[in-house]
LUMTI-118700 format. One record per atom (N, C-alpha, C, O, CB): residue in one letter; atom name; x, y, z. Coordinates in steps of 0.02 Angstrom, whole numbers. Glycine has a CB too. Layout:
N
{residu: a atome: CA xx: X yy: Y zz: Z} $
...
***
This chain:
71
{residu: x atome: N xx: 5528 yy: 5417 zz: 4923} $
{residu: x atome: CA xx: 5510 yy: 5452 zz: 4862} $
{residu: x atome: C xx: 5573 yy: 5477 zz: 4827} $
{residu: x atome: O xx: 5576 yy: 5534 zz: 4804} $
{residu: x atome: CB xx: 5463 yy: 5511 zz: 4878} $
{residu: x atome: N xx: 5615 yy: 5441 zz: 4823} $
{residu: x atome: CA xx: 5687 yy: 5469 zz: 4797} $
{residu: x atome: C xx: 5694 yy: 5466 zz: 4701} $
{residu: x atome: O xx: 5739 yy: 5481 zz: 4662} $
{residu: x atome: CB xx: 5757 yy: 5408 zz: 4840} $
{residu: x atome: N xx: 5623 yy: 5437 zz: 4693} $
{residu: x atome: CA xx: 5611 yy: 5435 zz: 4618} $
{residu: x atome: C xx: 5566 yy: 5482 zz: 4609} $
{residu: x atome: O xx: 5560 yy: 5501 zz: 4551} $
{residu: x atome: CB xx: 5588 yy: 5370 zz: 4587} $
{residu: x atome: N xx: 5530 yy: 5507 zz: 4649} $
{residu: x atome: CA xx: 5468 yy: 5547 zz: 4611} $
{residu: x atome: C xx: 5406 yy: 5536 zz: 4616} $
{residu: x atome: O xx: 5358 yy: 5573 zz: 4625} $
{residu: x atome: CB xx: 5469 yy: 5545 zz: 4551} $
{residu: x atome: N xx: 5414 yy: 5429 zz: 4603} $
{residu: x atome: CA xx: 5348 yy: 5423 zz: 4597} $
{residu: x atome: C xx: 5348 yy: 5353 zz: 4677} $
{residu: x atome: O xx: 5391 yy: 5332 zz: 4715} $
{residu: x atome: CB xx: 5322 yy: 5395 zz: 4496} $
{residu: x atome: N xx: 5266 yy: 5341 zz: 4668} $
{residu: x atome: CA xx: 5248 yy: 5310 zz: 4706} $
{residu: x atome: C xx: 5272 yy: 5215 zz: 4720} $
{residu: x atome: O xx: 5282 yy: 5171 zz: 4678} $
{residu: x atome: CB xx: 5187 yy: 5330 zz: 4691} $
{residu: x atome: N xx: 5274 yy: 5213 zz: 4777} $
{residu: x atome: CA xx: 5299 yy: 5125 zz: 4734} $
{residu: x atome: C xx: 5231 yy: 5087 zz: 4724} $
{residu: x atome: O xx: 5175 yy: 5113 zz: 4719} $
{residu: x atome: CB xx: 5360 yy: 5059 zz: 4797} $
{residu: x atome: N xx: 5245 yy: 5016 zz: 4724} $
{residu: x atome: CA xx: 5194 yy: 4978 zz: 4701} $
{residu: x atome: C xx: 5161 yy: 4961 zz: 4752} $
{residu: x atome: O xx: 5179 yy: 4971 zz: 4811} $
{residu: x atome: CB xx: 5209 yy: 4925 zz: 4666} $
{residu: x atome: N xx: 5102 yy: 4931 zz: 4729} $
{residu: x atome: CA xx: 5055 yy: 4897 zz: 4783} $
{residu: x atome: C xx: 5041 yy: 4844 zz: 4798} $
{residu: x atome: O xx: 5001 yy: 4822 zz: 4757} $
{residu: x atome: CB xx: 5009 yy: 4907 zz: 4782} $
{residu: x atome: N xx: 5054 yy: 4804 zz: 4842} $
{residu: x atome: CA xx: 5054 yy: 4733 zz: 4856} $
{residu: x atome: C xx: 4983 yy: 4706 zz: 4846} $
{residu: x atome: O xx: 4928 yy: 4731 zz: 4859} $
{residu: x atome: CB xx: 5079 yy: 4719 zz: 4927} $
{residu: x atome: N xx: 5001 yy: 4640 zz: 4816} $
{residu: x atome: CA xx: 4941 yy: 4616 zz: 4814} $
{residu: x atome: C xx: 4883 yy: 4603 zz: 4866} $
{residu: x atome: O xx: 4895 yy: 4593 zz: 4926} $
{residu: x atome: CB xx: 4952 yy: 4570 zz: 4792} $
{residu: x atome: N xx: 4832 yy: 4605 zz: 4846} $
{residu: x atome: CA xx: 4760 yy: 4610 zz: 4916} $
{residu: x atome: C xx: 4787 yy: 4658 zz: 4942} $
{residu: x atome: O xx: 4796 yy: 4637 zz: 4999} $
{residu: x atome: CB xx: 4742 yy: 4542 zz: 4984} $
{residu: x atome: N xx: 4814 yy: 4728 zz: 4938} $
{residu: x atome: CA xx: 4801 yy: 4779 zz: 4983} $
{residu: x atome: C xx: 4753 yy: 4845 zz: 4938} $
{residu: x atome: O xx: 4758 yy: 4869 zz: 4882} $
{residu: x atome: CB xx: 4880 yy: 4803 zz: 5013} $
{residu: x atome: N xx: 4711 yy: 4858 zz: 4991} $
{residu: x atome: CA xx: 4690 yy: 4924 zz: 4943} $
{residu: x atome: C xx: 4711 yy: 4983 zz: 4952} $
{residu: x atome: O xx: 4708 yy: 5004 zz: 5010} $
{residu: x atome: CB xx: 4627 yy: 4938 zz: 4942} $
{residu: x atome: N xx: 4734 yy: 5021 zz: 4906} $
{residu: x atome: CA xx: 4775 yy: 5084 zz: 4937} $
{residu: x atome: C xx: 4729 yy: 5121 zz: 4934} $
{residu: x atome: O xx: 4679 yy: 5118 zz: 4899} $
{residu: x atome: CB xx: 4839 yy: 5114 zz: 4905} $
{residu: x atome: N xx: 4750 yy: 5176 zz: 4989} $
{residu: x atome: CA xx: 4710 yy: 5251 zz: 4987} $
{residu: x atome: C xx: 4694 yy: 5296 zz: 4959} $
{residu: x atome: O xx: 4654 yy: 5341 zz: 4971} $
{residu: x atome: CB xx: 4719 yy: 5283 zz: 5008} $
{residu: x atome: N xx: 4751 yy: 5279 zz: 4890} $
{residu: x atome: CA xx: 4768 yy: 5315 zz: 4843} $
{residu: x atome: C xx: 4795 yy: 5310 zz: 4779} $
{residu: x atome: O xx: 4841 yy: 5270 zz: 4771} $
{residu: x atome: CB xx: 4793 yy: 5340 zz: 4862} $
{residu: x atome: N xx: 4774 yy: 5347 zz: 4729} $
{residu: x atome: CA xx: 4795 yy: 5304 zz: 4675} $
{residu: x atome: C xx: 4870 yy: 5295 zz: 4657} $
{residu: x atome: O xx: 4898 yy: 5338 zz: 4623} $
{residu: x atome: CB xx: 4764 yy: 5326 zz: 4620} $
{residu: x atome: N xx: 4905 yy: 5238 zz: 4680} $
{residu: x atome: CA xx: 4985 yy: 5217 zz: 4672} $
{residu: x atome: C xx: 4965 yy: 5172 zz: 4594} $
{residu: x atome: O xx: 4913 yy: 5155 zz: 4567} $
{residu: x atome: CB xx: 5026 yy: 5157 zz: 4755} $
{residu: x atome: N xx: 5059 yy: 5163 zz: 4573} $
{residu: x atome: CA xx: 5073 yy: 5137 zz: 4515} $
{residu: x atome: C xx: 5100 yy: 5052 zz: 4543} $
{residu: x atome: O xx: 5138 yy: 5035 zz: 4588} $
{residu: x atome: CB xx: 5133 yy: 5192 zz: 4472} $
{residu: x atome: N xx: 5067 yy: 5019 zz: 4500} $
{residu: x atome: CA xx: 5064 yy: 4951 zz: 4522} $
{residu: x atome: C xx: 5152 yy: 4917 zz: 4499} $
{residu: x atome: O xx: 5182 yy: 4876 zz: 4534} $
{residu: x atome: CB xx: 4989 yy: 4908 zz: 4476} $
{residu: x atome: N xx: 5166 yy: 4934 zz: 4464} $
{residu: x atome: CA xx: 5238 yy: 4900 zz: 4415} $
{residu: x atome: C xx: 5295 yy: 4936 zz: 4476} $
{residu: x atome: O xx: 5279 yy: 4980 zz: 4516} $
{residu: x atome: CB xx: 5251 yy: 4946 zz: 4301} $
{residu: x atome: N xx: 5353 yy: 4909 zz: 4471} $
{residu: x atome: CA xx: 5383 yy: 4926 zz: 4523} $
{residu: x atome: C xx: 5459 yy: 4963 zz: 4499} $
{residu: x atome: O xx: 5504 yy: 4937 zz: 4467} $
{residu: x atome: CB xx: 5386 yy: 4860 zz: 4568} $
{residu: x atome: N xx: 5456 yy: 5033 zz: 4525} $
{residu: x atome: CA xx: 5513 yy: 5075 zz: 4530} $
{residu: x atome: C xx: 5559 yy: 5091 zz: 4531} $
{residu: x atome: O xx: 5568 yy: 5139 zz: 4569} $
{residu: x atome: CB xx: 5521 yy: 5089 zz: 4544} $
{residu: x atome: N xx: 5616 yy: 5065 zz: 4493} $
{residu: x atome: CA xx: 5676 yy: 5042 zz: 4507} $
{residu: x atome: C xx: 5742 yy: 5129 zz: 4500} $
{residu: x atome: O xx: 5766 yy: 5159 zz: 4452} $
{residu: x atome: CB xx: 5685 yy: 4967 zz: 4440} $
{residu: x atome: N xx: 5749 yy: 5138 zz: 4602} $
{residu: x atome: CA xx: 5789 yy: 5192 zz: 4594} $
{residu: x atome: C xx: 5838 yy: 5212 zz: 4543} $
{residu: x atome: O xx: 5836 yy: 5268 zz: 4518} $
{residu: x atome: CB xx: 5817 yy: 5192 zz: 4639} $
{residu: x atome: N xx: 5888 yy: 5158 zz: 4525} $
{residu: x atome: CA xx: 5948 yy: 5187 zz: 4463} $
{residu: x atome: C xx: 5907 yy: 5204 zz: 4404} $
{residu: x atome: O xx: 5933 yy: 5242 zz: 4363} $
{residu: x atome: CB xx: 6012 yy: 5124 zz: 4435} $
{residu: x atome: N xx: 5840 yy: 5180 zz: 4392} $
{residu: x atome: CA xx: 5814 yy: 5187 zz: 4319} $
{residu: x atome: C xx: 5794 yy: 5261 zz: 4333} $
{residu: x atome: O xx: 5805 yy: 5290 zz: 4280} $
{residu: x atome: CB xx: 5746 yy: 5131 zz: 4290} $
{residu: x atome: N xx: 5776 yy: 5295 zz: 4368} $
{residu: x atome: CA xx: 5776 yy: 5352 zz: 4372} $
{residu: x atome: C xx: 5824 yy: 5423 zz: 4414} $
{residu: x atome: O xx: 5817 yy: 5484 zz: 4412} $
{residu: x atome: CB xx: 5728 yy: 5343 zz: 4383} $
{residu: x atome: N xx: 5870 yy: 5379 zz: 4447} $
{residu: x atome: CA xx: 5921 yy: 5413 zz: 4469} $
{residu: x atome: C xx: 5993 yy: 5383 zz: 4474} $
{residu: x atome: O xx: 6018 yy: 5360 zz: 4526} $
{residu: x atome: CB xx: 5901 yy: 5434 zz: 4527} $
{residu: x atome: N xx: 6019 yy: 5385 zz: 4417} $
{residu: x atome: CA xx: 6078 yy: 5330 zz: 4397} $
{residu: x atome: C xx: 6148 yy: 5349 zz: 4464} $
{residu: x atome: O xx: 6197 yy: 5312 zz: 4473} $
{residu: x atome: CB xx: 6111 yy: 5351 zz: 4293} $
{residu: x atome: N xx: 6136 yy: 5406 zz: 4497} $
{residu: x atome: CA xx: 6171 yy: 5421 zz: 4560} $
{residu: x atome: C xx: 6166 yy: 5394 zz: 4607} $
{residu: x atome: O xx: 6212 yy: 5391 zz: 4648} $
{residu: x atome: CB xx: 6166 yy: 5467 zz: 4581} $
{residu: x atome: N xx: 6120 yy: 5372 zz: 4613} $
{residu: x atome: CA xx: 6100 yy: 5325 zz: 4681} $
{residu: x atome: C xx: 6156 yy: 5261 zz: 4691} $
{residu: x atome: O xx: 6145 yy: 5209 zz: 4660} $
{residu: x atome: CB xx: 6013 yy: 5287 zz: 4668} $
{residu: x atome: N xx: 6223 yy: 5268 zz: 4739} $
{residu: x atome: CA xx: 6250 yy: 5209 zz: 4704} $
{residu: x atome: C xx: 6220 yy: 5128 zz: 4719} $
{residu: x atome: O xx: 6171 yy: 5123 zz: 4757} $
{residu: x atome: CB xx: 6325 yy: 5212 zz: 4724} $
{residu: x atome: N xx: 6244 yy: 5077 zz: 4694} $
{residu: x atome: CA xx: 6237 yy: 5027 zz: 4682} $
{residu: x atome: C xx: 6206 yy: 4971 zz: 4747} $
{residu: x atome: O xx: 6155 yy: 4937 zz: 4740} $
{residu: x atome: CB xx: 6295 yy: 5019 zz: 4654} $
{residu: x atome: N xx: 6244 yy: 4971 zz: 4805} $
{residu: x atome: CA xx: 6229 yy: 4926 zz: 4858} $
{residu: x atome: C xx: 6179 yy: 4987 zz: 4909} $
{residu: x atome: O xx: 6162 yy: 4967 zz: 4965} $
{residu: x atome: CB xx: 6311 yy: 4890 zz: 4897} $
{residu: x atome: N xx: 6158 yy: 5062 zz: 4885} $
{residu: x atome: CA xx: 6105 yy: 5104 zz: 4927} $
{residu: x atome: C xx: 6036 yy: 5066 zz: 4883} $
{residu: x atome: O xx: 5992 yy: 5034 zz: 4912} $
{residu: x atome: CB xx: 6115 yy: 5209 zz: 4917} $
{residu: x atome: N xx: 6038 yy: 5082 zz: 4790} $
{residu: x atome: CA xx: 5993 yy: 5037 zz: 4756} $
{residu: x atome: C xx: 5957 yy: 4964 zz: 4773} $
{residu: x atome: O xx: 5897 yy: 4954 zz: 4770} $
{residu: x atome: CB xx: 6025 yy: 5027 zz: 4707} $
{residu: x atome: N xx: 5990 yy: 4933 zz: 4786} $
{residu: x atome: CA xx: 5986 yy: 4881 zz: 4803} $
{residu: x atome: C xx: 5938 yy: 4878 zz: 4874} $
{residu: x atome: O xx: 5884 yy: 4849 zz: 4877} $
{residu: x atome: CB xx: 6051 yy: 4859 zz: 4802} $
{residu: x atome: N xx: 5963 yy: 4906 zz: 4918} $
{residu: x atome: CA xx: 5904 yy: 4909 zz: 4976} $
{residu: x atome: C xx: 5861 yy: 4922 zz: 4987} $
{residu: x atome: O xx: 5821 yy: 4899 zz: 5027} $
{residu: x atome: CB xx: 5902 yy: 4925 zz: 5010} $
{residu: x atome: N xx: 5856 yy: 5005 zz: 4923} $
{residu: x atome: CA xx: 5787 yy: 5026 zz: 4919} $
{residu: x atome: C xx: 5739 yy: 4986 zz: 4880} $
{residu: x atome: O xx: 5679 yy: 4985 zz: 4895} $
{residu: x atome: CB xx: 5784 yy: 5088 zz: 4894} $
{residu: x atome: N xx: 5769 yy: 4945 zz: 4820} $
{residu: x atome: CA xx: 5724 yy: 4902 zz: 4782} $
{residu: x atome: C xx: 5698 yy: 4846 zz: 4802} $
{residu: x atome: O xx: 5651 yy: 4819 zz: 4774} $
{residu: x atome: CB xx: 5747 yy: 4885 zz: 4732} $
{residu: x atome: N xx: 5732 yy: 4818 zz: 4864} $
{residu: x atome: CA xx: 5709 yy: 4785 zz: 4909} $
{residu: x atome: C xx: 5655 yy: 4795 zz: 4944} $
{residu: x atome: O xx: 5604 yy: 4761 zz: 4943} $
{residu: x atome: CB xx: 5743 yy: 4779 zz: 4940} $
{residu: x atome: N xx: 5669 yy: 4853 zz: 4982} $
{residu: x atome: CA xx: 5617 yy: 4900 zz: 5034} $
{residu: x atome: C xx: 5535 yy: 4898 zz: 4986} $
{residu: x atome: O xx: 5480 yy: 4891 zz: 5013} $
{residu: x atome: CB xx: 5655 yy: 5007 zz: 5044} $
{residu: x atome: N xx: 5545 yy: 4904 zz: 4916} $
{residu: x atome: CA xx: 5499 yy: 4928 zz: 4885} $
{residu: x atome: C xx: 5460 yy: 4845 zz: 4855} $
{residu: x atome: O xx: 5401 yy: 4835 zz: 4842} $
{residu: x atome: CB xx: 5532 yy: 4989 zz: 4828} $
{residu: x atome: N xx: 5515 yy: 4799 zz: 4852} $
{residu: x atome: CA xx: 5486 yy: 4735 zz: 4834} $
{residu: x atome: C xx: 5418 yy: 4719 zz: 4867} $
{residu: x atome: O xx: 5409 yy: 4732 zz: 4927} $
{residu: x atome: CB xx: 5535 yy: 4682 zz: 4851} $
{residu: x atome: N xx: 5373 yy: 4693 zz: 4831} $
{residu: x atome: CA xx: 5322 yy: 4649 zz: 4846} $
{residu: x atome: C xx: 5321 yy: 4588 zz: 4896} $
{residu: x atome: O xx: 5281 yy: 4571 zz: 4939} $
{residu: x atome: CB xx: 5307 yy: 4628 zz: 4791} $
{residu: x atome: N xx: 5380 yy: 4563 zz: 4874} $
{residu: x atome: CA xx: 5405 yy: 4491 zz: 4924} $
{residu: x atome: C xx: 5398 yy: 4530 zz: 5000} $
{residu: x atome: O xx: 5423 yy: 4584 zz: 5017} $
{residu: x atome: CB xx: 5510 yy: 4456 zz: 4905} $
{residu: x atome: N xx: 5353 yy: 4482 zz: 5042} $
{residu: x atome: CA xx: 5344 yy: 4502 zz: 5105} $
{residu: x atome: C xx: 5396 yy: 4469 zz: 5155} $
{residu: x atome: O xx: 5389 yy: 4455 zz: 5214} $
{residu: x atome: CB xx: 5275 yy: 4486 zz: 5124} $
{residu: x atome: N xx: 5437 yy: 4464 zz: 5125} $
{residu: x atome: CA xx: 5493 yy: 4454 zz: 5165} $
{residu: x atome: C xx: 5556 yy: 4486 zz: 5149} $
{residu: x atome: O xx: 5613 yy: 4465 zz: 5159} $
{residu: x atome: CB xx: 5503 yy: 4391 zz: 5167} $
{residu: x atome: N xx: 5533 yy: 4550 zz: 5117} $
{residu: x atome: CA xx: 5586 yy: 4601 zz: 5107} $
{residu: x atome: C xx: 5634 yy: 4616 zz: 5164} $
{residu: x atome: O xx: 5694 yy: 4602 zz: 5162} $
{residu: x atome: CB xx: 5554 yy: 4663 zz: 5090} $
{residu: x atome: N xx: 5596 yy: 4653 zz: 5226} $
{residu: x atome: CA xx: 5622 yy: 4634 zz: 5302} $
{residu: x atome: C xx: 5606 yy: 4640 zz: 5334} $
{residu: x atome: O xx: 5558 yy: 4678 zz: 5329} $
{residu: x atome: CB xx: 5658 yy: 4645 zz: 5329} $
{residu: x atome: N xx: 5618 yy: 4620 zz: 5396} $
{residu: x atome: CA xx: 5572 yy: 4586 zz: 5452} $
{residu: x atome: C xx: 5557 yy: 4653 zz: 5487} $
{residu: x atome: O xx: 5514 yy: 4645 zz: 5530} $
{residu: x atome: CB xx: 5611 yy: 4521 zz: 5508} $
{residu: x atome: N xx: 5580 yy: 4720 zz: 5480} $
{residu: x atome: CA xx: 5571 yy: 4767 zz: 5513} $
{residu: x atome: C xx: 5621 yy: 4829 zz: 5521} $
{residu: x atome: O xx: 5682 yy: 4818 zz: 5518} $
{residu: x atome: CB xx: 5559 yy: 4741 zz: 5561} $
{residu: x atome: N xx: 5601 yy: 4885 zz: 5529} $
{residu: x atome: CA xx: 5658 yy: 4937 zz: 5518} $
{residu: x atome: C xx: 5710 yy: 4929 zz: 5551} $
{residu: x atome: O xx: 5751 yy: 4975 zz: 5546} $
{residu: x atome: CB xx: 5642 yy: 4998 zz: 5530} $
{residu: x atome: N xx: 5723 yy: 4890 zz: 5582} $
{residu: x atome: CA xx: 5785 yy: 4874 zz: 5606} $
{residu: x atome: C xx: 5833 yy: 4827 zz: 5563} $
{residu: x atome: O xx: 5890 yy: 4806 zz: 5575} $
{residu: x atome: CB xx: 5772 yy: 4846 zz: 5669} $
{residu: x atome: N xx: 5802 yy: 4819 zz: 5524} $
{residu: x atome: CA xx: 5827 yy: 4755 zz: 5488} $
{residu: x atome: C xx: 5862 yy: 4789 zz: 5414} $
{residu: x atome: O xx: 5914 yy: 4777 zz: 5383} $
{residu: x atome: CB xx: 5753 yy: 4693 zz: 5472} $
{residu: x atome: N xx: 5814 yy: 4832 zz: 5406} $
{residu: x atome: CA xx: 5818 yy: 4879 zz: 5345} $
{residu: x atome: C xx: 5875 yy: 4937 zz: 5381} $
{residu: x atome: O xx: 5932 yy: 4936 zz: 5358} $
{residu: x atome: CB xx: 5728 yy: 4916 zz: 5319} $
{residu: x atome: N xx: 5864 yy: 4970 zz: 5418} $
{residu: x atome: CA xx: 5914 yy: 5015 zz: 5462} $
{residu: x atome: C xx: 6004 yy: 4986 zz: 5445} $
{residu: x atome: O xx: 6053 yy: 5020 zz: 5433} $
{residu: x atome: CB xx: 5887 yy: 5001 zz: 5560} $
{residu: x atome: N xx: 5998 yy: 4922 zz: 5449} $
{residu: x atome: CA xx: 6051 yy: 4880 zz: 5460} $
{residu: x atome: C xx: 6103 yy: 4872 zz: 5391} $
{residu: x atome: O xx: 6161 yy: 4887 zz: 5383} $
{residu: x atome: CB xx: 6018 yy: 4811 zz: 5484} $
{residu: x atome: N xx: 6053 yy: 4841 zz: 5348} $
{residu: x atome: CA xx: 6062 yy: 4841 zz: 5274} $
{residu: x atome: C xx: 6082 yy: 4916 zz: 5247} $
{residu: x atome: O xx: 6121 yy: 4931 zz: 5202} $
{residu: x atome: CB xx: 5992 yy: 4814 zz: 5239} $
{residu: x atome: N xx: 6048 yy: 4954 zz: 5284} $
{residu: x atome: CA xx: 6071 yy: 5024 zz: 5257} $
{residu: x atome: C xx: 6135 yy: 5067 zz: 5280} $
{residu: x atome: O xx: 6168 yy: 5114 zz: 5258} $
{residu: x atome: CB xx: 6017 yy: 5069 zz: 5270} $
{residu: x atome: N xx: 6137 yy: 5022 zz: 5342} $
{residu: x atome: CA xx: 6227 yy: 5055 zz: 5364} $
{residu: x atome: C xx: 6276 yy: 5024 zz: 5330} $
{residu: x atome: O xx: 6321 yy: 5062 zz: 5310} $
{residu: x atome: CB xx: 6257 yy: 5043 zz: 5446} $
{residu: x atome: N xx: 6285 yy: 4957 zz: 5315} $
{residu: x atome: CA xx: 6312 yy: 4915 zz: 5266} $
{residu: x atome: C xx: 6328 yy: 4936 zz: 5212} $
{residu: x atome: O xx: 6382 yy: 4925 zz: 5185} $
{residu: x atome: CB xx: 6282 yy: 4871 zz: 5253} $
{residu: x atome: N xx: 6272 yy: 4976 zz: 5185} $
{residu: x atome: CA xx: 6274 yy: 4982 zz: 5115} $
{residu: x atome: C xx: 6326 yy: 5051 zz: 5110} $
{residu: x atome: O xx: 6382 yy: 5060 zz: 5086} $
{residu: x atome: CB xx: 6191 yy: 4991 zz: 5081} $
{residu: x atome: N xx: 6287 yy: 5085 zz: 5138} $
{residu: x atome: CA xx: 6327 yy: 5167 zz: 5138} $
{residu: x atome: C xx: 6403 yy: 5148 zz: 5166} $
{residu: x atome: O xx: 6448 yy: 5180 zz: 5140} $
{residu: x atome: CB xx: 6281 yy: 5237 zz: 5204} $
{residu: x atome: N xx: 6421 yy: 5099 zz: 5216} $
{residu: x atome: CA xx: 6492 yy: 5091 zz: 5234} $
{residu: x atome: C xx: 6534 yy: 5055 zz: 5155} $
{residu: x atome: O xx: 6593 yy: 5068 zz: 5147} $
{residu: x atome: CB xx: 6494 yy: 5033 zz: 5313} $
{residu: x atome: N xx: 6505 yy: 5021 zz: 5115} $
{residu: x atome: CA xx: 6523 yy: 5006 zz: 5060} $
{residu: x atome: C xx: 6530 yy: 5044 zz: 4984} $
{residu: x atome: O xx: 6547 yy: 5024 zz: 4929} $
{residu: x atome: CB xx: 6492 yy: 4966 zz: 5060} $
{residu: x atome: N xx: 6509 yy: 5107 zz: 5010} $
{residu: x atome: CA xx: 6508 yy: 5155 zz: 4962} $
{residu: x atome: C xx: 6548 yy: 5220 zz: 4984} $
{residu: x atome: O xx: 6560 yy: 5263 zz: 4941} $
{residu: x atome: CB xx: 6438 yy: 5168 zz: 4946} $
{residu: x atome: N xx: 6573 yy: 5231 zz: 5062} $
{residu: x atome: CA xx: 6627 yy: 5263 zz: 5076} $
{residu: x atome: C xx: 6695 yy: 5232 zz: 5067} $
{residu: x atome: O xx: 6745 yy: 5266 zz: 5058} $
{residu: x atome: CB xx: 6619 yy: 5280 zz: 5134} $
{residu: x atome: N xx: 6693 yy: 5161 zz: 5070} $
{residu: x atome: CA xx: 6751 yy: 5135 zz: 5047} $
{residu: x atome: C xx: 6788 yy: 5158 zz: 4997} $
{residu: x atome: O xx: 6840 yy: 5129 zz: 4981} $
{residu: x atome: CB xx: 6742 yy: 5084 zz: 5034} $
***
């Protein structure tokens, strides 16, 4: 929830709740977020079910990213 709002909803799923279908893009609402952290979350949030294979995978991408932004 680092935007505020909800992300989208994949197709054939029914949510529990009423979420926003169009999809969320962190810098459009938090232009701080830097660039290669963006990127993972807009991933995370993608529809494509092969965003990643599992929080380990995402965990991974996310140490990467943050080591590229202490640089």
């Amino acid at each position: 929830m680092l935007t505020g709002q909800f992300p989208p909803i994949p197709t054939g799923v029914t949510p529990s709740v009423d979420l926003q279908s169009e999809a969320v893009y962190i810098r459009n609402h938090n232009s701080k977020v830097p660039q290669p952290v963006a990127r993972v979350d807009d991933r995370a949030l993608s529809s494509d079910p092969e965003r990643f294979r599992d929080a380990a995978q995402m965990k991974s991408h996310l140490k990467r990213a943050f080591a590229k932004v202490r640089r």
